[in-house]
C-alpha positions as CSV (number, residue, x, y, z in Angstrom):
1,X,27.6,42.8,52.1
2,X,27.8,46.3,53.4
3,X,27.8,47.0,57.4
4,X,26.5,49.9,59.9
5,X,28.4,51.0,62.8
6,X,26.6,53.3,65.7
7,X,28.3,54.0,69.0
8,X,27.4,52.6,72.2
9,X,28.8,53.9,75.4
10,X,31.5,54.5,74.4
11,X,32.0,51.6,72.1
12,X,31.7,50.7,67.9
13,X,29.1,48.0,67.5
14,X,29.0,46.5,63.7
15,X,24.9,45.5,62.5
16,X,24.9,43.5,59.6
17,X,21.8,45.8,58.0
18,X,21.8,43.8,55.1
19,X,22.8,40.4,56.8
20,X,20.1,41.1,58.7
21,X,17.2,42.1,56.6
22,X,18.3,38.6,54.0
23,X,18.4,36.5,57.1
24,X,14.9,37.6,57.6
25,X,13.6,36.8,54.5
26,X,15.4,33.7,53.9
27,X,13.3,32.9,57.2
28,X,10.1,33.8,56.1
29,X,10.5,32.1,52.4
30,X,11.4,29.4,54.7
31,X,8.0,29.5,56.6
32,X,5.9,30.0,53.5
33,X,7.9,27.1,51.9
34,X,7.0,24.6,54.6
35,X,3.0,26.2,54.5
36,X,2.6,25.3,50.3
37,X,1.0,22.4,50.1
38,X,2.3,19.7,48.1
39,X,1.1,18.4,44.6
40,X,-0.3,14.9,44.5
41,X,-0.3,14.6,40.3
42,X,-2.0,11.7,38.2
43,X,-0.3,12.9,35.2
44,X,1.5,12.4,33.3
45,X,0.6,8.4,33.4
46,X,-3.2,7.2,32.1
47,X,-3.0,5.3,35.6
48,X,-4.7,7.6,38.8
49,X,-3.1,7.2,42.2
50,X,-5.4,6.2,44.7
51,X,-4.2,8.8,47.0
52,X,-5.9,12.1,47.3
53,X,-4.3,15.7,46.9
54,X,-4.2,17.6,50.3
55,X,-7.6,18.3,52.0
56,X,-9.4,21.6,50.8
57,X,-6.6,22.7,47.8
58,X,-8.7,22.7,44.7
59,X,-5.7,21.0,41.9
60,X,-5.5,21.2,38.0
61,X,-3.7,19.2,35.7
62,X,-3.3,20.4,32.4
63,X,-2.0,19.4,28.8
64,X,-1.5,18.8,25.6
65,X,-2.1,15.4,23.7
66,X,-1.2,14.7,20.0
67,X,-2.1,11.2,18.7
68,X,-1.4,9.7,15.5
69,X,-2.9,6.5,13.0
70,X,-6.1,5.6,16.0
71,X,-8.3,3.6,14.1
72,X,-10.9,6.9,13.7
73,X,-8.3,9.1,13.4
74,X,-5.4,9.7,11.4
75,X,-4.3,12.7,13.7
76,X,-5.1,14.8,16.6
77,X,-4.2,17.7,18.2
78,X,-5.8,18.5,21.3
79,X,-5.5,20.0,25.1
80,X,-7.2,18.2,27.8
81,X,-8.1,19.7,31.7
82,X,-9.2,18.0,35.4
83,X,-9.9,19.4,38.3
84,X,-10.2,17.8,42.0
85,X,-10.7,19.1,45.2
86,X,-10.5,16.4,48.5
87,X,-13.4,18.0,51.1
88,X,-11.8,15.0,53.4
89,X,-8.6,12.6,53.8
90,X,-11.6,10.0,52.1
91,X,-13.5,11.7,49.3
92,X,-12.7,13.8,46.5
93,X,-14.7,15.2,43.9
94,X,-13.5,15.2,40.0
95,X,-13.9,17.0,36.7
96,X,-12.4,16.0,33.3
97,X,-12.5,18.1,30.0
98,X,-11.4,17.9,26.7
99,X,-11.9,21.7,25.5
100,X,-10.3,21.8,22.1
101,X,-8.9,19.3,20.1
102,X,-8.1,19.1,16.0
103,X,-9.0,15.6,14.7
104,X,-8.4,14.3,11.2
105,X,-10.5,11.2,10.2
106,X,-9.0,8.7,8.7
107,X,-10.9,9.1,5.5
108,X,-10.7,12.5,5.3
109,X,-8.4,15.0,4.0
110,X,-9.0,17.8,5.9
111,X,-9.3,18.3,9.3
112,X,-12.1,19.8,11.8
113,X,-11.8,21.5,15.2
114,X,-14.6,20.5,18.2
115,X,-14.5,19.4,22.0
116,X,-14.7,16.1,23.9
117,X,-16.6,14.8,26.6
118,X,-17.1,16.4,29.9
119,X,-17.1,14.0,32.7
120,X,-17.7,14.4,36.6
121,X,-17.0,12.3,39.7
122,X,-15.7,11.2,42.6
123,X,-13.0,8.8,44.3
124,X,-13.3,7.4,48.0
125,X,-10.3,5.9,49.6
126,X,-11.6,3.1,50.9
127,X,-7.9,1.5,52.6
128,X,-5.1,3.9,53.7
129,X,-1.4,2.1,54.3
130,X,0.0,2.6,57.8
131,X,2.4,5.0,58.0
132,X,6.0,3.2,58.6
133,X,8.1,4.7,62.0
134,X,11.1,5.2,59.6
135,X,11.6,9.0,58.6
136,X,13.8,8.1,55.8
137,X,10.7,6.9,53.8
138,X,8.7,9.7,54.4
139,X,11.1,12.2,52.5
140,X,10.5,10.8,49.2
141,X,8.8,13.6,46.1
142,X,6.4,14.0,43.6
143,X,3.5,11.0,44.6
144,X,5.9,9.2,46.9
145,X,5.1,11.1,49.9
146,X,1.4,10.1,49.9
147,X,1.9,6.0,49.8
148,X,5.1,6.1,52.4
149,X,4.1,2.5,52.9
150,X,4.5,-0.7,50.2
151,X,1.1,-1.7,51.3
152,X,-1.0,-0.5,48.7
153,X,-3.6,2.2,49.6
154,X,-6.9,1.1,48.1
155,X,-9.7,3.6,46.5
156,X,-12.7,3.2,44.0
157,X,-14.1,6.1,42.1
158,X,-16.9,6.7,39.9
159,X,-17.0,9.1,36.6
160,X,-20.1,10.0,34.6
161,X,-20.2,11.7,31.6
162,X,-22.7,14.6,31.8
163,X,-22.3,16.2,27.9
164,X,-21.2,14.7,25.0
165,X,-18.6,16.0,23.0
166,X,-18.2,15.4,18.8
167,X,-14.7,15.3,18.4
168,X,-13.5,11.6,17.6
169,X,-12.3,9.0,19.6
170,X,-8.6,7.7,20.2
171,X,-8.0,4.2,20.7
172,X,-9.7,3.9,24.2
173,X,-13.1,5.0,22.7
174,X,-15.3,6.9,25.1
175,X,-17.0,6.2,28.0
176,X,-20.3,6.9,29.6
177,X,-20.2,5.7,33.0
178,X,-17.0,4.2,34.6
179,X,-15.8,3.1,37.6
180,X,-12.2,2.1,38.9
181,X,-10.5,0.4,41.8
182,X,-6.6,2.1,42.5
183,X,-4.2,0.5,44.1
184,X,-0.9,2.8,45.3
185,X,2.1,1.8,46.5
186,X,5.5,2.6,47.5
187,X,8.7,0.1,48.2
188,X,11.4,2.5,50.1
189,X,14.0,-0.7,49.3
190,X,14.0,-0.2,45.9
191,X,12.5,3.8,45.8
192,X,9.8,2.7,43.1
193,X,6.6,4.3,43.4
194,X,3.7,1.8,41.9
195,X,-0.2,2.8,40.8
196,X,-2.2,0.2,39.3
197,X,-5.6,0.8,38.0
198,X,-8.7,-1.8,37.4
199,X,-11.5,-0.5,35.0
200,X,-14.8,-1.3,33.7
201,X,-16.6,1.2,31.6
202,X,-20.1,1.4,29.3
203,X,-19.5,2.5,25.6
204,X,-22.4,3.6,23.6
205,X,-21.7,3.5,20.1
206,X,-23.7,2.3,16.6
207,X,-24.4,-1.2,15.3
208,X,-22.3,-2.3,12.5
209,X,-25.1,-1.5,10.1
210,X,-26.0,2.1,11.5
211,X,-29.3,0.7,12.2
212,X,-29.8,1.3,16.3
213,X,-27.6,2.2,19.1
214,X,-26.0,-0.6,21.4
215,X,-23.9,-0.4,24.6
216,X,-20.9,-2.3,25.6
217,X,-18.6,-3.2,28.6
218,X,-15.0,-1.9,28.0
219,X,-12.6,-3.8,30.4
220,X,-8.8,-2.0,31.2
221,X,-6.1,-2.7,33.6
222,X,-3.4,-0.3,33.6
223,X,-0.2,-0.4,36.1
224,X,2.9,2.4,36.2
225,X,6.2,2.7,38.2
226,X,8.0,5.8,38.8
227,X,11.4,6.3,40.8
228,X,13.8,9.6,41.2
229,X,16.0,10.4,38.0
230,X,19.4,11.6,39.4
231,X,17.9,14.8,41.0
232,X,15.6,14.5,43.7
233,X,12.7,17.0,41.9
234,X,13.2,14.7,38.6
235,X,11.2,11.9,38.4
236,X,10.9,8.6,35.4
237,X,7.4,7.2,34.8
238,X,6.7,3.9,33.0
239,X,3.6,2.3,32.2
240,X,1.7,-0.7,30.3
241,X,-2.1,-0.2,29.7
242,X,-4.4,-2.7,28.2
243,X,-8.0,-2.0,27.0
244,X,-10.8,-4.0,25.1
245,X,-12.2,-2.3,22.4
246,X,-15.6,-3.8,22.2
247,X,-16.8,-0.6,19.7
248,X,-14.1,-1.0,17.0
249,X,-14.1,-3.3,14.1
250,X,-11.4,-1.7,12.0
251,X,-7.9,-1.0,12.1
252,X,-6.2,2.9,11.3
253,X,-5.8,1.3,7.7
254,X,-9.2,0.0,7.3
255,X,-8.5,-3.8,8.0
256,X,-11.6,-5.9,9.8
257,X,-10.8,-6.4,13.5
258,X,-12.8,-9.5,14.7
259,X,-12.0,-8.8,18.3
260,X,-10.2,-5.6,18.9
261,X,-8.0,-4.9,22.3
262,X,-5.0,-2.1,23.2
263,X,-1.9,-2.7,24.5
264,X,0.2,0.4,24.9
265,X,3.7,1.3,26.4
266,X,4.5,4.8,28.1
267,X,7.7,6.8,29.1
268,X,7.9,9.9,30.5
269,X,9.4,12.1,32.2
270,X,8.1,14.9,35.4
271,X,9.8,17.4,37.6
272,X,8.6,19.2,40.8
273,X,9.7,23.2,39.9
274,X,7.8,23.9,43.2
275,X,5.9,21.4,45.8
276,X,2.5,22.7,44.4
277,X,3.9,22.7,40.8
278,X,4.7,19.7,38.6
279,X,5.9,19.7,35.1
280,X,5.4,16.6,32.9
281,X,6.3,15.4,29.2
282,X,6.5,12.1,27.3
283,X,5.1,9.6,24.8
284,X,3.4,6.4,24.0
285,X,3.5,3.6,21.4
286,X,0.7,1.1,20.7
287,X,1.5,-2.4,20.7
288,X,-1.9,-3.9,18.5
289,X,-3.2,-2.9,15.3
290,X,-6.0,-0.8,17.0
291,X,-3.8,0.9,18.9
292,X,-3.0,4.4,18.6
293,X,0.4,4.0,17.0
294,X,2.3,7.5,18.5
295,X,0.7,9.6,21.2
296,X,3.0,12.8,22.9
297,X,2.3,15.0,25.9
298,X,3.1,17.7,28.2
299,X,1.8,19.4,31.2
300,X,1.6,20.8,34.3
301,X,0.0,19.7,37.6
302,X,-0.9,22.8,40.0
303,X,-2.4,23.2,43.2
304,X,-3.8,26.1,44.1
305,X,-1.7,27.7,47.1
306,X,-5.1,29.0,49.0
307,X,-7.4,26.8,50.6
308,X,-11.4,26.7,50.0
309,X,-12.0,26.5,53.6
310,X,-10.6,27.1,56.6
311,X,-8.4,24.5,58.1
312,X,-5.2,23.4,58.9
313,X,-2.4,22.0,56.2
């Protein structure tokens, strides 16, 4: 630290130029800090928090997925894309996207590259928790600060799929029309963060024989808990998901499946690098013999710093 001196009637006065000019900016970092808007990530879990990201901030969450021995797939190596945008504290509109993905069948030897579905929708918060008098609960991270309250938030949303994509399905098949009911909470006693998830969704696959197309209801209930890891940035996801498989009648090996359901188990790990910037990693294991056996991840969440419309934060 290097000072100035200039005389004053008489008098040496010391400025702290450099002080000065650092207190300044640590001021304004400060300022622009408190204006970025914070994050409000459904990854890295399957499950979707009911809550909404912050009015007007248009949010991507992006990734990787690699998936091994799915009962139409022996592998697969693919990247996967959402955006959201809330136009109010009620609505928000969706978009998800499998660009690219590498998929080897399970009778094949080779593999092939193509692009999954592209889906569009939109989720209405239909119940939002009081917020509790306590500060202490309202200083939590990551998805914490939007259910401050153990009293679940409530929301439905609706996705549709609007093209087709040919690259093969996973375990969880794919979907042409679903809806959801979330549930979010958050207990400050026990700083766990809870998102539960109740889906129906119409399949549309081929009879057994190939002759005609049929459609079928697909049922899932998925539910993940997350609490701070040591740091208060880091953050510990776990999750159970169960799905019927009403379109598969084989296992990854080839074995008839009368009835086929997933169970799977997930573990990961996420941590805030900024409030609008979330990085995620971890992995999954299936529980059933149409499960996907391995699947891995990683991602970001990021919301864009500059709102669509005027407004206030």
């Amino acid at each position: 630290m290097s000072f100035f001196a200039r005389s004053e009637g008489g008098r040496r006065v010391f400025v702290r130029g450099r002080a000065a000019a650092f207190a300044c900016c640590g001021m304004l970092s400060c300022a622009a800090a408190s204006q970025t808007p914070t994050a409000n990530p459904a990854r890295p879990t399957l499950t979707n928090p009911a809550t909404l990201p912050p009015v007007g901030y248009v949010q991507l969450e992006q990734g990787y997925l690699g998936s091994l021995d799915s009962p139409e797939t022996a592998s697969q190596y693919g990247v996967n894309q959402t955006a959201k945008v809330a136009f109010s504290d009620r609505l928000m509109a969706e978009e998800q996207w499998q660009p690219w993905a590498r998929s080897r069948e399970a009778d094949a030897d080779v593999g092939s590259n193509a692009s999954g579905d592209l889906l569009i929708g939109a989720q209405a918060v239909l119940y939002n928790a009081p917020t509790p008098e306590d500060e202490a609960e309202k200083s939590d991270v990551h998805r914490h600060i939007f259910v401050p309250s153990a009293i679940p938030t409530i929301a439905a949303a609706y996705l549709e799929r609007v093209h087709s994509g040919t690259t093969p399905d996973v375990d969880l098949g794919g979907q042409a029309r679903t809806a959801i009911f979330l549930f979010s909470g958050h207990s400050h006693l026990l700083r766990v963060h809870y998102d539960s998830n109740w889906i129906v969704s119409e399949q549309i696959g081929d009879s057994v024989d190939g002759s005609h197309s049929i459609r079928r209801a697909q049922f899932g209930e998925t539910i993940s808990v997350d609490r701070e890891l040591g740091n208060p940035n880091l953050q510990i996801s776990l999750e159970v998901y169960h799905f019927s498989q009403p379109l598969v009648h084989a296992t990854a090996t080839g074995k008839a499946a009368a009835r086929a359901d997933l169970l799977d188990g997930l573990f990961a790990l996420s941590y805030s690098v900024q409030p609008n910037l979330v990085l995620d990693c971890g992995f999954s294991h299936g529980f059933t013999s149409t499960s996907t056996r391995w699947q891995s991840f990683a991602g970001f969440t990021y919301l864009l710093p500059r709102r669509l419309w005027p407004g206030r934060n």
